[in-house]
Each structure stands twice: as structure tokens, then as C-alpha cells.
C-alpha positions in Angstrom: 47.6 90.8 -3.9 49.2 88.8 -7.1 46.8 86.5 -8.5 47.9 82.7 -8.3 49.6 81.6 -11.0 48.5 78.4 -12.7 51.0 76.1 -15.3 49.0 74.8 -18.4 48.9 71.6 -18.3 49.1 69.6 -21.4 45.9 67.7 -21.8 46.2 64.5 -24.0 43.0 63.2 -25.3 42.1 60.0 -24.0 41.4 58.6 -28.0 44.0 59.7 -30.3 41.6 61.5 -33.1 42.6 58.8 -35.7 41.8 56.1 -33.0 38.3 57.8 -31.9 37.5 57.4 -35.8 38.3 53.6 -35.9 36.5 53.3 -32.8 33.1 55.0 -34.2 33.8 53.5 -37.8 33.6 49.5 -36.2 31.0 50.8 -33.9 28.8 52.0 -36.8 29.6 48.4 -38.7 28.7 46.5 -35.6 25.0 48.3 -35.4 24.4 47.8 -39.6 25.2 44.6 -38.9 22.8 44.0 -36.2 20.3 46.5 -38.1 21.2 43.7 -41.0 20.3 40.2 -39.2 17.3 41.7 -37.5 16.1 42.6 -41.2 16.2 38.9 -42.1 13.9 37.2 -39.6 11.4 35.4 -40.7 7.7 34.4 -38.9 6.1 31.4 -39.7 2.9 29.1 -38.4 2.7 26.7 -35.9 -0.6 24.4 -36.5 -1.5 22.7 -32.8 -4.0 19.9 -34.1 -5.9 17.3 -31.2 -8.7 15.5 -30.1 -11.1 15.8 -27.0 -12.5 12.6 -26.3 -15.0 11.3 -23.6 -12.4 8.5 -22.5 -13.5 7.3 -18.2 -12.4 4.9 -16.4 -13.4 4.6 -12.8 -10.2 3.9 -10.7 -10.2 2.0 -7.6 -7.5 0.3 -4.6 -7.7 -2.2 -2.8 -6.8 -0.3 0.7 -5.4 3.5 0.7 -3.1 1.5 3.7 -1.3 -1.7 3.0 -0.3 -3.5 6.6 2.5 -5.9 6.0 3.1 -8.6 8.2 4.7 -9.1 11.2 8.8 -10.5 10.8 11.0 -11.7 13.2 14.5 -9.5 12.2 16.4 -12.7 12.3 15.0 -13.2 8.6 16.5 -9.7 7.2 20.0 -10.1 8.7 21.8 -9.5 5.7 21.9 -7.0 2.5 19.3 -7.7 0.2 17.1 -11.0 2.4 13.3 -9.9 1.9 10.3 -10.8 3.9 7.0 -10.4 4.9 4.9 -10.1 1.8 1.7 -8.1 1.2 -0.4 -6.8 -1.9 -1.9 -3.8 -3.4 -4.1 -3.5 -6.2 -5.6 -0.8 -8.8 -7.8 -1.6 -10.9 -9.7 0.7 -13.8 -12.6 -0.9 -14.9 -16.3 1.1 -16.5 -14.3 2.5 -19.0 -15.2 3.9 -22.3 -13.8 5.6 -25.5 -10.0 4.4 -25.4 -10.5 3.8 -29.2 -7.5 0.9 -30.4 -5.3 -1.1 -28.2 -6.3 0.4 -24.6 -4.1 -0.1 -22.1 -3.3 1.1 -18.5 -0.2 1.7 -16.6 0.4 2.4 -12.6 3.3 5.0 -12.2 4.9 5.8 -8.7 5.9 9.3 -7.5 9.6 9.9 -6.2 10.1 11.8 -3.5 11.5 12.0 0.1 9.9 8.1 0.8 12.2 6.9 -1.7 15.4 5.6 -1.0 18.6 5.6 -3.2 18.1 2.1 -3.7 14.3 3.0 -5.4 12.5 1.2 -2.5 10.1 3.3 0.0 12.0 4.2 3.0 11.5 4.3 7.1 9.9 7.6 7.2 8.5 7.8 10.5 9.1 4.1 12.0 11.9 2.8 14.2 12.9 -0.1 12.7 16.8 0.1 11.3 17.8 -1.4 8.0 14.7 -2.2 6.6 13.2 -0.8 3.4 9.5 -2.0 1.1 10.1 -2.9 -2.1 7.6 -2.8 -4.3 6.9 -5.9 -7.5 5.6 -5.3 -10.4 2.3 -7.6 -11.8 5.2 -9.4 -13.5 7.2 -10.0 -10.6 10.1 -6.8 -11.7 11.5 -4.9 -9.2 9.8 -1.8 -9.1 12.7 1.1 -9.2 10.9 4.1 -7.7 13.6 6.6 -8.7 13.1 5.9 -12.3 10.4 7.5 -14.3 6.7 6.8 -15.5 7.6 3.8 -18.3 11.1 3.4 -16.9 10.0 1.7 -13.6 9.8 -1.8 -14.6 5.7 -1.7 -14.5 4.3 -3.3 -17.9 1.2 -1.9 -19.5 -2.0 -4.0 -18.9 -4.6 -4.3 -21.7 -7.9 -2.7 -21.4 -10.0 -4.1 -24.1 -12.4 -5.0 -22.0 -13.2 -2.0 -20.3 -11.8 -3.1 -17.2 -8.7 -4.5 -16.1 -6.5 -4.8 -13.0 -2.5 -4.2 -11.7 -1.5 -6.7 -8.7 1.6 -5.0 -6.7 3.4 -7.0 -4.1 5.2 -4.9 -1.2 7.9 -6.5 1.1 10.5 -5.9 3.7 14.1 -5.1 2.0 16.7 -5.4 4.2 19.6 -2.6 3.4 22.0 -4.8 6.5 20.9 -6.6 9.5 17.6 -5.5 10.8 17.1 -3.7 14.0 13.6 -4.6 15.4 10.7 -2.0 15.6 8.5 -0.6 13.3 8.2 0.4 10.1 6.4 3.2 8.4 6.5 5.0 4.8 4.3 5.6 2.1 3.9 5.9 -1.5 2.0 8.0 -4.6 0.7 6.9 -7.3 -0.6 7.9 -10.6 -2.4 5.6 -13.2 -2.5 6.2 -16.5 -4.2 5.0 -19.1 -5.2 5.4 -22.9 
């Protein structure tokens, strides 16, 4: 039996040897140069400085549920009529350690209660085309999708230890109102300092 008979075949390096010694010579650059950078870092210190102070206020609202009133859907026909007008109120008061200038600020919470327009939405009610839109103390628009400072709500002094924020909630119409009811809600943070 012959044996099988196999051809040489001619096997080319993938890397010519001149090539593979380019290829090692910028790979060996590219590492001392890494090696290099990472020989220059520096470190340094951070210093975090602060104060803790005993700074209460007792906080307090009016209601935890604001009722508006009851509004014939003849008077929100149209884009933008309002109606129906009801208050809420937070006041800080008892309070102690705010050092210079206190003041105190009411901050609502966007979320899925907002609407585009920044007013609190139907959530759960059945009325169609209404919205609550909420006043500042000074009569602004409250824009719930902004944020805390941003929301048209003015900072109220609290130099006397106590002091108070006046909200006013009424129906929004976003087109003409379908009758039934209405049901959202808001959160609310206040701040003060």
C-alpha cells in the first residue's frame, strides 16, 4: 500500500516579519505612553466644611383635602375660563435657629397629577376638560412642571418665627367642560431656612 502523497503547501505568514516588527514597535509606544500618563497623576484634598444647627419649625395645613365648589359647566366652556375657587394654606410657625433673613417656601411635586399645561389633572373623576390650577400667595400661576424656585411661589419671611402661604385652587378649563366630577391631588414639600 503507497502512502498518500501530500503537496507542500506554501504557507505565507499572516504579518510580513518587517510588518509584525512595526506592529510590536507602536504597540510597545502605545503601553510607555499609557505607563507615562498614569505616572503623572496627581491626588489632592477635598475639605467638606458645614454646620448642624437646631433649626424647627412646626408645619401645619389647613385640610390634607381641599373640596372645591360646585360649578355649573356652562362657566368653563371655553380654553382657559376658570371657576369655582377654594384655598389651601401652610403655615410654619414655633420656629427657632434660622439665624439671618429666614424665610420659607412651598414647593409642589410633579408627577402623573400634573398635566402638560402644569395644572393638577382628572386623575380618577369623570368630569372632561377640566383641570385645578393652583395661585400662588401673590396671585402667579403656579406651573407644577417647573422646579422648586422655578414655580412662580415667592419666599415668605420668617422673622418672626412664624409665618404663613395662602394657595388658591380653581377649575381650569382645557375646552368646554363635560359635567361630572373631578378628582386629583397634589404633593408638597416646604422648605425653609
Amino acid at each position: 500500500m503507497s502512502k498518500p502523497s501530500f503537496a507542500a503547501a506554501s504557507q505565507t505568514p499572516l504579518t510580513a516579519p518587517g510588518r509584525q516588527r512595526r506592529c510590536r514597535s507602536a504597540l510597545t509606544a502605545s503601553v510607555l505612553a499609557l505607563v507615562a500618563n498614569i505616572s503623572h497623576a496627581q491626588t489632592g484634598t477635598l475639605t467638606a466644611n458645614g454646620t448642624v444647627v437646631a433649626t424647627t419649625c412646626t408645619l401645619t395645613v389647613s385640610s390634607s383635602t381641599v373640596t372645591l365648589p360646585n360649578v355649573s359647566s356652562t362657566s368653563l366652556k371655553a380654553a382657559g375660563d376658570v371657576a369655582g375657587t377654594s384655598f389651601w394654606t401652610v403655615t410654619a410657625s414655633g420656629c427657632s435657629g434660622l439665624g439671618t433673613g429666614p424665610v420659607m417656601r412651598t414647593f409642589f411635586e410633579y408627577g402623573p397629577n400634573v398635566s402638560i399645561g402644569g395644572r393638577l389633572a382628572n386623575v380618577s373623576g369623570t368630569a372632561t376638560n377640566v383641570e385645578v390650577q393652583i395661585l400662588a400667595p401673590s396671585g402667579a400661576v403656579v406651573d407644577l412642571t417647573q422646579g422648586a424656585g422655578a414655580q412662580n411661589v415667592n419666599t415668605t419671611s420668617l422673622s418672626s418665627g412664624s409665618a404663613s402661604q395662602r394657595f388658591t385652587l380653581r377649575y381650569y378649563a382645557t375646552g368646554q367642560a363635560g359635567a361630572g366630577s373631578f378628582s386629583s391631588y397634589f404633593v408638597w414639600t416646604m422648605s425653609y431656612s
